[in-house]
Backbone as CSV, one residue per row, in Angstrom:
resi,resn,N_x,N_y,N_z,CA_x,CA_y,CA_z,C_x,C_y,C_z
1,UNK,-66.807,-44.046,40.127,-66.489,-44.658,38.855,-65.682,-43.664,38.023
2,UNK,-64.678,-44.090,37.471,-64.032,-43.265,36.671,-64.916,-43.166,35.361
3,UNK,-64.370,-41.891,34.776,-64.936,-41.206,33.768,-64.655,-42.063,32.310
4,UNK,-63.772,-43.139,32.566,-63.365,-43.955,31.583,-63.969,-44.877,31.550
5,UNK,-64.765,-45.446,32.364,-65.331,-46.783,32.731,-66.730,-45.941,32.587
6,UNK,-67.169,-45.024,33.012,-68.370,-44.772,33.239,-69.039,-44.695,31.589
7,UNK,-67.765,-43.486,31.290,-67.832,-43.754,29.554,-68.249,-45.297,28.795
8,UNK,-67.398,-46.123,29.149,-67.370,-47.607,28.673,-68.859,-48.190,29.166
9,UNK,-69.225,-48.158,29.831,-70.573,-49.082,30.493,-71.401,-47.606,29.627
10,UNK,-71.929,-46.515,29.324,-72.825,-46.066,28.417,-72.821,-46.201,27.461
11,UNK,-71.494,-46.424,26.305,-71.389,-46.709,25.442,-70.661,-47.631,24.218
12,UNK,-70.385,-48.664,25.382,-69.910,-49.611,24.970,-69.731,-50.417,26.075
13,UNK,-70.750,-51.300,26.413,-71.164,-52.272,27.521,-70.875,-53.739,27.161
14,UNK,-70.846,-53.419,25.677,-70.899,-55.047,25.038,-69.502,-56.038,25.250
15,UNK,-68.171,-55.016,25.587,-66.997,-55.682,26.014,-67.066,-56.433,27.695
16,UNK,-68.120,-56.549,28.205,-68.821,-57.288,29.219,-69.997,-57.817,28.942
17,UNK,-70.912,-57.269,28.529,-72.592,-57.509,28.192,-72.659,-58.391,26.821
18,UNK,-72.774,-59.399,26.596,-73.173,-59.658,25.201,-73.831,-61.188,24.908
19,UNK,-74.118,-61.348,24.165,-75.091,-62.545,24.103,-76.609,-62.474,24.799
20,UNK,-76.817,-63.413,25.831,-77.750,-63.665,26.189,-78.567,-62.935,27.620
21,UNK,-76.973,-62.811,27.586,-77.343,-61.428,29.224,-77.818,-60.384,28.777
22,UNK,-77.072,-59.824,27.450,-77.519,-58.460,27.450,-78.413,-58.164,26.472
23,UNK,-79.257,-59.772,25.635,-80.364,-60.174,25.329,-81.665,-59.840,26.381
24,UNK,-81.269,-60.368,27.636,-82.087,-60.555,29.196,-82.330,-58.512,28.916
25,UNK,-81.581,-58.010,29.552,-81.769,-56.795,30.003,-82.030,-55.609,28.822
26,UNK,-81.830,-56.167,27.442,-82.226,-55.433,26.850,-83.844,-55.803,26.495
27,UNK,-84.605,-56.828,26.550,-86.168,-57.207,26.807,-86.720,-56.638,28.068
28,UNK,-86.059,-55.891,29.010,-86.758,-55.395,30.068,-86.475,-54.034,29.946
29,UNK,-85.567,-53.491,29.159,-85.786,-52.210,28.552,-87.003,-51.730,27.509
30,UNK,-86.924,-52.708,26.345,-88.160,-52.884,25.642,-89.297,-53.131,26.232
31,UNK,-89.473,-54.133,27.209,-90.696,-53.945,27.742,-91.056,-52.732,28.840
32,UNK,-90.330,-51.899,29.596,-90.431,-50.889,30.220,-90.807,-49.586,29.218
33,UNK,-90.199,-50.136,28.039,-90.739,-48.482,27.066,-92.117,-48.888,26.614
34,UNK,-92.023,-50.112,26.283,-94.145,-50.282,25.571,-94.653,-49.948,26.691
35,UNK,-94.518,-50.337,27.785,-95.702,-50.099,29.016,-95.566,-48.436,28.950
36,UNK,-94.563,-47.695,29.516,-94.651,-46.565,29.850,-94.814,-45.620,28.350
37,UNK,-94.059,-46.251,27.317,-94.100,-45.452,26.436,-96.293,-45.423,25.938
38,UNK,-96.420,-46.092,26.001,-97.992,-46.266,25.810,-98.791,-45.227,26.792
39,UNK,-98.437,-45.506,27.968,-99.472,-44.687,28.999,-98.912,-43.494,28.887
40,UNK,-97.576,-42.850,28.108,-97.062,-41.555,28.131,-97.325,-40.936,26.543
41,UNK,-98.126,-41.987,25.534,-98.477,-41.316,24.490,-97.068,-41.310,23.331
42,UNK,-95.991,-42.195,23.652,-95.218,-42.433,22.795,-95.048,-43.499,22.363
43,UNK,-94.530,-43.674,20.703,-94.545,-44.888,20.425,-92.785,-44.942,19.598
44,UNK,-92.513,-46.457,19.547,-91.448,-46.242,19.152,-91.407,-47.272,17.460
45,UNK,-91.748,-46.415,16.179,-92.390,-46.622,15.161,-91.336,-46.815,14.238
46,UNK,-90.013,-47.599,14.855,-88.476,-47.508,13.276,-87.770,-47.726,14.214
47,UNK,-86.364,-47.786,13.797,-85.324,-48.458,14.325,-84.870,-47.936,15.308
48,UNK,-84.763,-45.989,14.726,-84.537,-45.261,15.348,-85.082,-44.122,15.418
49,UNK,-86.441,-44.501,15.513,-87.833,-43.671,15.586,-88.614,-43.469,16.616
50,UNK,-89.065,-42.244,17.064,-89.923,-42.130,18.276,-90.900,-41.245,17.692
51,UNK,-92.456,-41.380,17.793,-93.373,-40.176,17.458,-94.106,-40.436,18.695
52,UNK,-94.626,-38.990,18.898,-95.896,-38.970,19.668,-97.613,-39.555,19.384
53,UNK,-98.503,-40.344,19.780,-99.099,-40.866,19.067,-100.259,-40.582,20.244
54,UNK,-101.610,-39.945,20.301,-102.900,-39.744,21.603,-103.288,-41.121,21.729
55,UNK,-103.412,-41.857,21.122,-104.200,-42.945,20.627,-103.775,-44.262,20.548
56,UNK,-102.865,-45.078,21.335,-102.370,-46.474,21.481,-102.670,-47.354,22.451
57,UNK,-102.316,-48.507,21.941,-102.724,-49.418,23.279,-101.146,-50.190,23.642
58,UNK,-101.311,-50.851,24.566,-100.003,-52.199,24.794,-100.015,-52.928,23.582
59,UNK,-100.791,-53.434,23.160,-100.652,-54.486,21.871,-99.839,-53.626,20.941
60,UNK,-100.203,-52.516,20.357,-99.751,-51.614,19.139,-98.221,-50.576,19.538
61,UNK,-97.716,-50.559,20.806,-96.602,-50.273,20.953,-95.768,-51.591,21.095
62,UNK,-96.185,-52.838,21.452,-95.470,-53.566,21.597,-95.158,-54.881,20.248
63,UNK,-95.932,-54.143,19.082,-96.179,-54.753,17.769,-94.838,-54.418,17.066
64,UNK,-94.760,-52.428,17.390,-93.901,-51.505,16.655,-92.651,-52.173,17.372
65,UNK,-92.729,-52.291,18.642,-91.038,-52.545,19.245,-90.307,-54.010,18.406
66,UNK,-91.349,-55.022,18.314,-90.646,-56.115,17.789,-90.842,-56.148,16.459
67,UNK,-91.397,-54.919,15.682,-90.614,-55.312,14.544,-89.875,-54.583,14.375
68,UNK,-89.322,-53.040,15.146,-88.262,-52.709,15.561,-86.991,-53.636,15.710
69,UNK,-87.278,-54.248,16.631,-86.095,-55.211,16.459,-85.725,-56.344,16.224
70,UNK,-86.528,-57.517,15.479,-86.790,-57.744,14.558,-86.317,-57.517,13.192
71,UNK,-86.715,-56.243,12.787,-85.929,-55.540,11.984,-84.211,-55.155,12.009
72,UNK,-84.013,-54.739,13.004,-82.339,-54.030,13.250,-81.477,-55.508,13.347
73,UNK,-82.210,-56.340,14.121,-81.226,-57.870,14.053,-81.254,-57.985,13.377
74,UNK,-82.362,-58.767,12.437,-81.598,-59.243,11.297,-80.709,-58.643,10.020
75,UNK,-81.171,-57.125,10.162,-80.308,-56.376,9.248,-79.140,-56.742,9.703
76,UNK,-78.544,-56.473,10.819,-77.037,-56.499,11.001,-76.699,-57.678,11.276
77,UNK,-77.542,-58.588,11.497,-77.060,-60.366,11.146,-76.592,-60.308,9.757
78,UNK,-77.344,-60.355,8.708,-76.439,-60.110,7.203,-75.512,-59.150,6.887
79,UNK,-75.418,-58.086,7.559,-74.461,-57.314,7.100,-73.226,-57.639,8.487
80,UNK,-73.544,-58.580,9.339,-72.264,-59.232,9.830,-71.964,-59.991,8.961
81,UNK,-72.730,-60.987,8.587,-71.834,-61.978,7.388,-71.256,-61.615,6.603
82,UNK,-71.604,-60.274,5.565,-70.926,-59.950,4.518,-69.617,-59.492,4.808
83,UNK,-69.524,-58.604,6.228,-68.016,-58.512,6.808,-67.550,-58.909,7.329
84,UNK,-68.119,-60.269,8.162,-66.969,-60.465,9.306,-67.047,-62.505,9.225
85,UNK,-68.415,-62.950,8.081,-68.258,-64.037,8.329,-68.901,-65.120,9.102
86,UNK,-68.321,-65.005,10.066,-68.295,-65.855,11.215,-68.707,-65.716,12.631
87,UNK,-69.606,-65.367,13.032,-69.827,-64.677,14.498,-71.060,-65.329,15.090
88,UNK,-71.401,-65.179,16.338,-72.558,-65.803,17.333,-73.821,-64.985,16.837
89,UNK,-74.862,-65.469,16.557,-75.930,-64.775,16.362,-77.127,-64.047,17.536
90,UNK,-76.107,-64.864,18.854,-77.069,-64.668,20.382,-76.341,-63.225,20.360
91,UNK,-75.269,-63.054,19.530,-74.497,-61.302,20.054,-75.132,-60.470,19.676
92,UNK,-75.404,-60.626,18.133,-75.461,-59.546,17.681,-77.460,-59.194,18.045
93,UNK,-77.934,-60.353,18.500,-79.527,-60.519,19.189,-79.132,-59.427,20.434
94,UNK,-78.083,-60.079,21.377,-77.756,-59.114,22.421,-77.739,-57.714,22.171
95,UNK,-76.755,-57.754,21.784,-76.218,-56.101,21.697,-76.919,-55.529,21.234
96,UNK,-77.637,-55.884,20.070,-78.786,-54.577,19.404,-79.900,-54.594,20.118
97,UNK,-80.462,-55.487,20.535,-81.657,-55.494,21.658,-81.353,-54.419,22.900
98,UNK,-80.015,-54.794,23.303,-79.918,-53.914,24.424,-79.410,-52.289,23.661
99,UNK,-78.671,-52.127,22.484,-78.777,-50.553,21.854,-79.912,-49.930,22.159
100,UNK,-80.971,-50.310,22.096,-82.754,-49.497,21.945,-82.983,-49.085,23.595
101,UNK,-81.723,-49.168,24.718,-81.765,-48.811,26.077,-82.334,-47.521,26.187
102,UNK,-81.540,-46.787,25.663,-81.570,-45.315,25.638,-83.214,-44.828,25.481
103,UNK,-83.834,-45.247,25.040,-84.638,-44.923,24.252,-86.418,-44.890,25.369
104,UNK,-85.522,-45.374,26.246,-86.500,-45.469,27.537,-86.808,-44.187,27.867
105,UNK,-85.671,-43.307,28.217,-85.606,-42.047,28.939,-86.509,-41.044,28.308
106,UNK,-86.882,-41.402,26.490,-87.887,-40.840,25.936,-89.523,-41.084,26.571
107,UNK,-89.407,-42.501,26.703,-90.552,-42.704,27.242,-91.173,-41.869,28.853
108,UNK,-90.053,-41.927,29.183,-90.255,-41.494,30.459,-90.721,-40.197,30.571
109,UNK,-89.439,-39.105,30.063,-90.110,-37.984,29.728,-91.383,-37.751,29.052
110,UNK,-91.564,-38.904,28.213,-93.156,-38.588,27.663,-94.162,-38.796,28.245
111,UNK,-93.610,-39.171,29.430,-94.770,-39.639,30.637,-95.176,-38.020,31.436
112,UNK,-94.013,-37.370,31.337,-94.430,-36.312,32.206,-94.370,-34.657,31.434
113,UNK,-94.960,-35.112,29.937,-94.490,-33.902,28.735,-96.616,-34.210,28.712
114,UNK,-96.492,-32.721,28.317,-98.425,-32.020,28.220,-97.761,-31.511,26.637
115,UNK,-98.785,-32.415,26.160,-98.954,-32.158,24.722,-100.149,-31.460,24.510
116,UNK,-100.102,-30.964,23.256,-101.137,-29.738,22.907,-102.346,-31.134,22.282
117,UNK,-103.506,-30.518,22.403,-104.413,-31.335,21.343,-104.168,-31.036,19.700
118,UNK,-104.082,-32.557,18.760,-103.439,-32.517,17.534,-104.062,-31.845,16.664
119,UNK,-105.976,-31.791,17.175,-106.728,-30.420,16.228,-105.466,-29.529,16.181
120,UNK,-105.622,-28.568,17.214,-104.868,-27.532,17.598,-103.566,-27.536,16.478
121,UNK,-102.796,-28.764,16.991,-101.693,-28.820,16.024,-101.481,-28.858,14.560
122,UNK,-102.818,-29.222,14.421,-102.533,-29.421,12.704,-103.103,-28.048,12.345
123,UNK,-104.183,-27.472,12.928,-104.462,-25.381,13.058,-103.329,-24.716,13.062
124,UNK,-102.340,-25.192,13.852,-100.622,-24.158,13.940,-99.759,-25.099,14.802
125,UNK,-99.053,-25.326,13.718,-98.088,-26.209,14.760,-97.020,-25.719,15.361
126,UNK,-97.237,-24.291,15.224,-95.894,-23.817,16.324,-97.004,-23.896,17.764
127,UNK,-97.341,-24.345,17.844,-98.431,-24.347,19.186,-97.669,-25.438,20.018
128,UNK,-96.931,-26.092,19.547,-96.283,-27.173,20.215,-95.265,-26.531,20.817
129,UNK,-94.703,-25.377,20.644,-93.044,-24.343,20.894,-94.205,-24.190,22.815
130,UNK,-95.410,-24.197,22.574,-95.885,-23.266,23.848,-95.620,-24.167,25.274
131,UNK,-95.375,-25.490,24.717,-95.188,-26.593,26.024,-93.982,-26.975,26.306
132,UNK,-93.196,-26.379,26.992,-91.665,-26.345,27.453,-91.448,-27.882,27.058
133,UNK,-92.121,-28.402,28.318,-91.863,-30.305,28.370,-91.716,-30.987,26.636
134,UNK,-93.024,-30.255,25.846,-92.664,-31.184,24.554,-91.401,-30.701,23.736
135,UNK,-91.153,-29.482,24.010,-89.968,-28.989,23.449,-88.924,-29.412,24.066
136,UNK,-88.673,-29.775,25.308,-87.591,-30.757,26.064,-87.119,-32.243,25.365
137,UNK,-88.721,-33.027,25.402,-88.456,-34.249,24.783,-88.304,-34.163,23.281
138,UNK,-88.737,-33.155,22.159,-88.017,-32.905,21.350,-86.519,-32.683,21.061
139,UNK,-85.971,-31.818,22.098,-84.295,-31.708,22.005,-83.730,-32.999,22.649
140,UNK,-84.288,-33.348,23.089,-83.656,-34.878,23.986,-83.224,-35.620,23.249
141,UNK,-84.888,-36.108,22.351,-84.486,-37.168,21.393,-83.697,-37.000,20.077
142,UNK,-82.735,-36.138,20.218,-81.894,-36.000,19.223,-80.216,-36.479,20.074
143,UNK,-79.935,-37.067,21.288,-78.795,-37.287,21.648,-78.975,-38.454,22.168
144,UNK,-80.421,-38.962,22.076,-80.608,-40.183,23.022,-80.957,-41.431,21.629
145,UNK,-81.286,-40.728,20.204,-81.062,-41.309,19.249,-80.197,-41.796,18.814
146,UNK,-78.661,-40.559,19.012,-76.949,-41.072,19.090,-76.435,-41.712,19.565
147,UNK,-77.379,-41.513,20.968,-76.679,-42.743,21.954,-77.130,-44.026,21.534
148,UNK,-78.226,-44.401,21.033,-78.501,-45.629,20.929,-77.894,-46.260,19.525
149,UNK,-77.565,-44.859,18.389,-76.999,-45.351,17.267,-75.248,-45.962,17.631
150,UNK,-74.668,-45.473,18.204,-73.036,-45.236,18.928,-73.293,-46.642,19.405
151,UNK,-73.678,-47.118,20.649,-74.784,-48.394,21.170,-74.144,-49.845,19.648
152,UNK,-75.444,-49.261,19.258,-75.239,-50.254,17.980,-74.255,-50.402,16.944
153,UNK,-73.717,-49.673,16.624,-72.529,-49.297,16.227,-71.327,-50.287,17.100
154,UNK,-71.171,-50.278,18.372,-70.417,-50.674,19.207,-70.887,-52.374,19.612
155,UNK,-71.938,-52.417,19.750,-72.268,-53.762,19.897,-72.271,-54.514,18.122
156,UNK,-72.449,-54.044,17.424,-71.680,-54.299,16.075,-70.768,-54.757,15.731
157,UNK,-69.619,-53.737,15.893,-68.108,-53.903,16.078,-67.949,-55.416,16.602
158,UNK,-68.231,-55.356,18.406,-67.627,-55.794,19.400,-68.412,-57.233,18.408
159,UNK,-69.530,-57.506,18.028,-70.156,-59.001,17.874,-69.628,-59.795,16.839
160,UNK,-68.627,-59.001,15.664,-68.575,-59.034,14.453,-66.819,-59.191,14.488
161,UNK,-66.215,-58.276,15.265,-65.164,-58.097,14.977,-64.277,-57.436,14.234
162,UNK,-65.015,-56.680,13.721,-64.655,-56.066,12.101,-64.434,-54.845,12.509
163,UNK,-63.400,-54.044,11.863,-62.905,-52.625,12.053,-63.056,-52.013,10.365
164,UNK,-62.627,-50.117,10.658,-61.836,-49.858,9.591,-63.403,-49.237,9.091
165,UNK,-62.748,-49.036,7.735,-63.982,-48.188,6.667,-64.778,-49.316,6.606
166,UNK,-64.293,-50.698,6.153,-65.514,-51.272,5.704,-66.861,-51.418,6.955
167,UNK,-66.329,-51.423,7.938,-67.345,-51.609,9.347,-67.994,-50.357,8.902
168,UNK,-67.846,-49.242,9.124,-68.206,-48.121,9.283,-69.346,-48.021,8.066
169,UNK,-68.919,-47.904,6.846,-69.618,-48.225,5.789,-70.758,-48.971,5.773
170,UNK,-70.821,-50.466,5.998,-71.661,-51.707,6.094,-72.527,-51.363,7.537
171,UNK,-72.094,-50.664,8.724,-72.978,-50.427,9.781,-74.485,-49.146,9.196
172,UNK,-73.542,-47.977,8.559,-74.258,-46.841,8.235,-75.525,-47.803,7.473
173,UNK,-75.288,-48.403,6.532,-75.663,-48.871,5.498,-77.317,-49.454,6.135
174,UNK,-76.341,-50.580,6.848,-77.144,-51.046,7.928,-78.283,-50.657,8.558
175,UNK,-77.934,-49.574,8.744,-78.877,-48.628,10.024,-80.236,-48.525,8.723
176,UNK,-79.570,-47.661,8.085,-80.875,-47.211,7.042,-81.682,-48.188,6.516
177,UNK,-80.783,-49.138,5.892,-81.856,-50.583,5.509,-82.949,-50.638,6.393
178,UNK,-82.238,-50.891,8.081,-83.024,-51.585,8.802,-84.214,-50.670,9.314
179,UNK,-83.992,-49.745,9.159,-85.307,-48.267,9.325,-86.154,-48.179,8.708
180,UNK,-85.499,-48.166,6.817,-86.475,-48.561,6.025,-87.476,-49.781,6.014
181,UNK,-86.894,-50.724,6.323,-87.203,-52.082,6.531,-88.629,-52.254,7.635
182,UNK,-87.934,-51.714,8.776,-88.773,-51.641,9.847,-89.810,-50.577,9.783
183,UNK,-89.951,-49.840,8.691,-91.498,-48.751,8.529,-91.977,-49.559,7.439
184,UNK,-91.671,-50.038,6.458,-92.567,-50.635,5.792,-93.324,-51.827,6.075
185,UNK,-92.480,-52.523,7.088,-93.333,-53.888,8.188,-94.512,-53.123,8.227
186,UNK,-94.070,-52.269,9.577,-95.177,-51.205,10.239,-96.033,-51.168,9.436
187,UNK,-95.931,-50.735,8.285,-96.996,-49.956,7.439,-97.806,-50.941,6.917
188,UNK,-97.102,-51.902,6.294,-98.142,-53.159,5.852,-98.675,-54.123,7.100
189,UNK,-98.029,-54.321,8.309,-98.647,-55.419,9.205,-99.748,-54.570,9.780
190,UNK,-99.589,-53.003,10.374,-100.565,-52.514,11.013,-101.836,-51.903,9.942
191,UNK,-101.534,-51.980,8.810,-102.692,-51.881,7.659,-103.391,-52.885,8.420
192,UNK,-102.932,-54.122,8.532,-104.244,-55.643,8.191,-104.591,-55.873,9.578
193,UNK,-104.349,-54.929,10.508,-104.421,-55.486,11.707,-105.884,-54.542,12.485
């Protein structure tokens, strides 16, 4: 595969992938991170949020994922209208469903990362520097966050149509709403639950 194409299918898939297909495969990404992200002690708690958590089940990672996204669709469903109008709503379902891809590889690694006990951690939290693996999936999830922001960003664009500052602007915008948005769900649905 060329380095141009290979480029294109990581980060911008949606000029092939979009709607309902890449609706399909982005629900078997999401569901591959609740399962594994659960039995590996990660949860994925915001749009573009990952914490480590000792203590979850399937129900409570798979609560956080859909209002994860949940959250990020419909943010960028309205902030497609305000720029672009007119567009399919199965896209922009697609494309951002499938953005949160990346986000697997966290899970995974958290499957095979030895975390310190959180006594311990909250006693000295440089105690966490002592476990290579958590310090791995720490530096990780700082490019695998980009990738999935770039992701959305691109399946954005591609669903919307819209270029230029105002895209750029209305996406950033976007992102944060929908983060904010999606921790305060969290915070009030898993209060009553």
């Amino acid at each position: 595969m060329k380095s141009k194409n290979l480029s294109e299918f990581l980060f911008n898939p949606f000029t092939r992938i979009a709607g309902w297909q890449a609706f399909g495969i982005g629900l078997i990404f999401i569901a591959l991170m609740g399962v594994i992200g659960t039995y590996a002690n990660i949860i994925f708690d915001g749009v573009i949020d990952m914490h480590i958590e000792h203590e979850t089940t399937l129900t409570h990672s798979f609560i956080l994922l859909a209002i994860d996204i949940i959250s990020l669709v419909f943010v960028m469903f309205v902030a497609g209208l305000f720029i672009a109008g007119k567009f399919r709503f199965v896209d922009i379902l697609g494309t951002m469903t499938l953005s949160k891809a990346p986000f697997l590889l966290l899970a995974i690694v958290g499957f095979f990362t030895k975390m310190p006990d959180m006594s311990d951690v909250l006693k000295d939290p440089f105690i966490m520097l002592s476990s290579p693996s958590l310090v791995f999936l720490l530096l990780l999830s700082l490019p695998v966050i980009l990738w999935s922001i770039a992701l959305m960003y691109n399946g954005f664009k591609v669903s919307t149509g819209a270029k230029g500052t105002k895209l750029t602007i209305t996406f950033i915008t976007a992102v944060f709403v929908a983060e904010i948005i999606s921790k305060v769900l969290i915070h009030f649905i898993l209060k009553r639950l």
